[in-house]
C-alpha positions in Angstrom: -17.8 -36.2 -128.8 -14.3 -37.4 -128.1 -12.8 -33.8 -127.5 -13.0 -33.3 -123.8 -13.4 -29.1 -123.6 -12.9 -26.9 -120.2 -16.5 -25.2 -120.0 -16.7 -21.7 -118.6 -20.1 -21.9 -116.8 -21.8 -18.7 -115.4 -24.2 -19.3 -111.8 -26.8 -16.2 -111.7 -29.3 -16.5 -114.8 -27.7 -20.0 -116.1 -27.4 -22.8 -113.1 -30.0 -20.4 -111.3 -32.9 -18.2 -111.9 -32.0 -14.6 -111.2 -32.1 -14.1 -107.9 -29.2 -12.2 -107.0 -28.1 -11.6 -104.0 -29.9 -14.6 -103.4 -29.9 -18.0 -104.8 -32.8 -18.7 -107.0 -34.4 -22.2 -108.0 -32.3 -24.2 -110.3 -33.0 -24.2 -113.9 -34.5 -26.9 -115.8 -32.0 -30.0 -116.2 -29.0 -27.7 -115.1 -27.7 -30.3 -112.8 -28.6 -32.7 -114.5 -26.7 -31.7 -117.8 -23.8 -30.5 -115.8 -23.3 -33.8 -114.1 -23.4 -35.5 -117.7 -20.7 -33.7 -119.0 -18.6 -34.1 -116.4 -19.4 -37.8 -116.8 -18.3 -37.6 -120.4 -14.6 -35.8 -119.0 -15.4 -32.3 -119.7 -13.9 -29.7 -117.1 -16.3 -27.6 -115.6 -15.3 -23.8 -114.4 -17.5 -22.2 -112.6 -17.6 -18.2 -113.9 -19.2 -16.0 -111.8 -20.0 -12.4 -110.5 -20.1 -13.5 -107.2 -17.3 -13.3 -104.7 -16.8 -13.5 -101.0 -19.4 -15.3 -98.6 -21.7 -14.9 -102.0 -19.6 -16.9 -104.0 -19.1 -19.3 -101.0 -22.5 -19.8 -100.9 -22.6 -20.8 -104.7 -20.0 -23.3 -104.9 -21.9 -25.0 -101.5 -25.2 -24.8 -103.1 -23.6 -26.8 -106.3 -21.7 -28.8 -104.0 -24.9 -30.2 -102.2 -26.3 -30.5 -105.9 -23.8 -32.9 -107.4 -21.6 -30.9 -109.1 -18.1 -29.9 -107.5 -16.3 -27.5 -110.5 -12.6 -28.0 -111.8 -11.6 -24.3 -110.9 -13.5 -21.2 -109.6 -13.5 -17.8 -111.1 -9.3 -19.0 -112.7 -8.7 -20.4 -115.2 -7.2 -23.7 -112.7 -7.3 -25.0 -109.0 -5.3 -23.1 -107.1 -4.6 -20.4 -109.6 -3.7 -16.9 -107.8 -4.5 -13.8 -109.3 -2.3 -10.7 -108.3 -3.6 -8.4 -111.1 -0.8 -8.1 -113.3 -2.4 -10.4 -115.9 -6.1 -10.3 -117.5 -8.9 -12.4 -116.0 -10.3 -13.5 -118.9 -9.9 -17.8 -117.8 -8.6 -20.2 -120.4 -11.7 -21.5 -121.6 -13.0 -23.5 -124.8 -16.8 -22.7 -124.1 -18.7 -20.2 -121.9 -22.5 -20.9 -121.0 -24.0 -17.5 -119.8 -27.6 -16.2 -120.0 -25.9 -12.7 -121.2 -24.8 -14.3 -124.9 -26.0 -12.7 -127.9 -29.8 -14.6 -128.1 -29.8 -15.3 -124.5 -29.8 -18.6 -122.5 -30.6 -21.4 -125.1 -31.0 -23.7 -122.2 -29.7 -27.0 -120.6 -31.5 -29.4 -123.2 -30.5 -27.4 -126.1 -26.7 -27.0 -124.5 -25.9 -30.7 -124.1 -27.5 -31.4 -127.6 -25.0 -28.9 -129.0 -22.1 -30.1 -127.4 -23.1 -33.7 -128.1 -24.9 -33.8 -131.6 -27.7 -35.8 -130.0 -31.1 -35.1 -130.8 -33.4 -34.3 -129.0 -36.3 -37.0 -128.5 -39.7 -36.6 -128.4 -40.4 -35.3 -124.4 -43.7 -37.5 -124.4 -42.7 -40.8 -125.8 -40.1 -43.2 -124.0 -36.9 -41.8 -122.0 -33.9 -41.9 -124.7 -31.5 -40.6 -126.2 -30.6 -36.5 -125.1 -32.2 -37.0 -121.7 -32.2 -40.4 -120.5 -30.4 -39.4 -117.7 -33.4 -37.9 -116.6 -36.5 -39.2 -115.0 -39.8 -37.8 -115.7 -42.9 -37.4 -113.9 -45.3 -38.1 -116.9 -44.0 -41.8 -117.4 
Protein backbone atom coordinates (compact mmCIF):
# COMPACT_ATOMS: atom_id res chain seq x y z
CA UNK A 1 0.00 0.00 0.00
CA UNK A 2 1.78 3.23 -0.82
CA UNK A 3 -1.09 5.59 0.62
CA UNK A 4 -0.08 6.26 4.12
CA UNK A 5 -3.81 6.81 5.91
CA UNK A 6 -4.48 8.46 9.60
CA UNK A 7 -6.31 5.43 11.38
CA UNK A 8 -9.02 6.27 13.92
CA UNK A 9 -8.55 3.34 16.37
CA UNK A 10 -11.07 2.69 19.26
CA UNK A 11 -9.38 1.00 22.93
CA UNK A 12 -12.47 -0.81 24.80
CA UNK A 13 -13.71 -3.89 22.57
CA UNK A 14 -10.89 -3.37 19.81
CA UNK A 15 -7.13 -3.00 21.41
CA UNK A 16 -8.89 -4.66 24.58
CA UNK A 17 -11.50 -7.07 25.57
CA UNK A 18 -14.37 -5.31 27.21
CA UNK A 19 -13.57 -4.56 30.40
CA UNK A 20 -14.53 -1.24 31.03
CA UNK A 21 -13.78 0.59 33.68
CA UNK A 22 -11.07 -1.70 33.69
CA UNK A 23 -8.50 -2.69 31.23
CA UNK A 24 -9.12 -6.04 29.74
CA UNK A 25 -6.43 -8.53 28.02
CA UNK A 26 -5.32 -7.47 24.73
CA UNK A 27 -6.84 -8.84 21.72
CA UNK A 28 -5.32 -11.26 19.42
CA UNK A 29 -2.38 -9.62 17.30
CA UNK A 30 -3.64 -5.98 18.33
CA UNK A 31 -0.19 -4.93 19.08
CA UNK A 32 1.15 -6.59 16.92
CA UNK A 33 -0.82 -5.29 13.86
CA UNK A 34 -0.70 -1.86 15.28
CA UNK A 35 2.95 -1.66 15.44
CA UNK A 36 3.08 -2.91 11.72
CA UNK A 37 1.26 -0.23 10.43
CA UNK A 38 2.87 2.28 12.00
CA UNK A 39 6.09 0.59 10.61
CA UNK A 40 4.51 0.92 7.12
CA UNK A 41 3.87 5.17 8.01
CA UNK A 42 0.35 5.00 8.80
CA UNK A 43 -0.82 7.52 11.65
CA UNK A 44 -2.42 6.02 14.47
CA UNK A 45 -5.27 8.03 16.52
CA UNK A 46 -6.28 6.67 19.36
CA UNK A 47 -10.41 7.16 19.62
CA UNK A 48 -11.80 6.53 22.75
CA UNK A 49 -14.62 6.79 25.35
CA UNK A 50 -12.35 7.10 27.98
CA UNK A 51 -11.20 10.34 29.44
CA UNK A 52 -9.51 11.57 32.61
CA UNK A 53 -7.25 9.12 34.80
CA UNK A 54 -9.26 6.36 32.57
CA UNK A 55 -7.89 7.57 29.45
CA UNK A 56 -4.50 8.11 31.15
CA UNK A 57 -4.46 4.82 31.99
CA UNK A 58 -5.05 3.67 28.35
CA UNK A 59 -2.51 5.63 26.50
CA UNK A 60 0.15 4.13 29.46
CA UNK A 61 -1.04 0.69 28.99
CA UNK A 62 -0.35 1.14 25.02
CA UNK A 63 2.66 3.00 25.80
CA UNK A 64 4.22 0.00 27.85
CA UNK A 65 2.85 -2.18 24.83
CA UNK A 66 4.79 -0.61 21.95
CA UNK A 67 2.56 1.57 20.47
CA UNK A 68 2.69 5.49 21.30
CA UNK A 69 -0.47 7.12 19.03
CA UNK A 70 -0.07 10.18 16.69
CA UNK A 71 -3.00 12.17 18.50
CA UNK A 72 -5.52 11.25 21.34
CA UNK A 73 -9.19 11.70 21.12
CA UNK A 74 -8.21 15.08 18.11
CA UNK A 75 -7.90 14.94 15.28
CA UNK A 76 -3.70 16.13 15.95
CA UNK A 77 -1.06 16.49 18.76
CA UNK A 78 -1.76 19.18 20.64
CA UNK A 79 -5.16 19.97 19.18
CA UNK A 80 -7.53 21.97 21.75
CA UNK A 81 -11.04 21.51 21.73
CA UNK A 82 -13.25 24.51 23.10
CA UNK A 83 -16.57 23.17 21.74
CA UNK A 84 -17.42 25.45 19.11
CA UNK A 85 -16.51 22.88 16.42
CA UNK A 86 -17.67 19.08 16.01
CA UNK A 87 -15.47 16.22 17.45
CA UNK A 88 -15.79 14.09 14.80
CA UNK A 89 -11.46 13.78 14.14
CA UNK A 90 -10.12 13.99 10.65
CA UNK A 91 -9.82 10.45 9.93
CA UNK A 92 -9.39 8.13 6.72
CA UNK A 93 -10.27 4.85 8.65
CA UNK A 94 -11.92 3.97 12.02
CA UNK A 95 -11.37 0.38 13.69
CA UNK A 96 -14.23 -0.07 16.34
CA UNK A 97 -15.91 -3.20 17.55
CA UNK A 98 -19.30 -1.16 17.29
CA UNK A 99 -19.24 -1.14 13.12
CA UNK A 100 -22.02 -2.60 11.36
CA UNK A 101 -20.78 -6.70 11.48
CA UNK A 102 -18.77 -6.08 14.50
CA UNK A 103 -14.94 -6.41 15.07
CA UNK A 104 -13.50 -8.27 12.03
CA UNK A 105 -10.31 -8.52 13.91
CA UNK A 106 -6.53 -7.64 13.83
CA UNK A 107 -5.62 -10.42 11.14
CA UNK A 108 -8.39 -9.65 8.95
CA UNK A 109 -7.66 -5.62 9.50
CA UNK A 110 -4.12 -5.61 8.35
CA UNK A 111 -5.01 -8.02 5.37
CA UNK A 112 -7.58 -5.37 4.36
CA UNK A 113 -5.49 -2.52 4.59
CA UNK A 114 -2.63 -4.32 2.94
CA UNK A 115 -4.08 -6.83 0.22
CA UNK A 116 -2.01 -9.62 1.76
CA UNK A 117 -3.37 -12.83 2.16
CA UNK A 118 -3.65 -14.48 4.71
CA UNK A 119 -1.31 -17.74 5.01
CA UNK A 120 -2.08 -20.89 6.18
CA UNK A 121 -1.80 -20.49 10.41
CA UNK A 122 -0.13 -24.13 10.47
CA UNK A 123 2.47 -24.12 7.82
CA UNK A 124 5.66 -21.76 7.89
CA UNK A 125 5.54 -18.09 9.30
CA UNK A 126 4.92 -15.72 6.04
CA UNK A 127 3.47 -13.53 4.51
CA UNK A 128 0.24 -11.51 6.68
CA UNK A 129 1.80 -12.49 9.94
CA UNK A 130 5.40 -12.93 9.84
CA UNK A 131 5.76 -10.47 12.21
CA UNK A 132 4.51 -12.77 14.53
CA UNK A 133 6.00 -15.63 16.37
CA UNK A 134 4.02 -18.60 17.16
CA UNK A 135 4.04 -21.16 19.73
CA UNK A 136 3.13 -24.18 17.39
CA UNK A 137 6.52 -23.88 15.32
Amino acid sequence: MTNKLIIAVDFDGTIVSDAYPQIGKPQLFAFETLKRLQNDGHRLILWTYRHGSKLKEAVTFCKENGIEFYAVNSSFPNEEYNGKESRKIAADLFIDDRNIGGFIGWGKVYQTLTKEEAPNLRGKRKGLFSFLKFTND
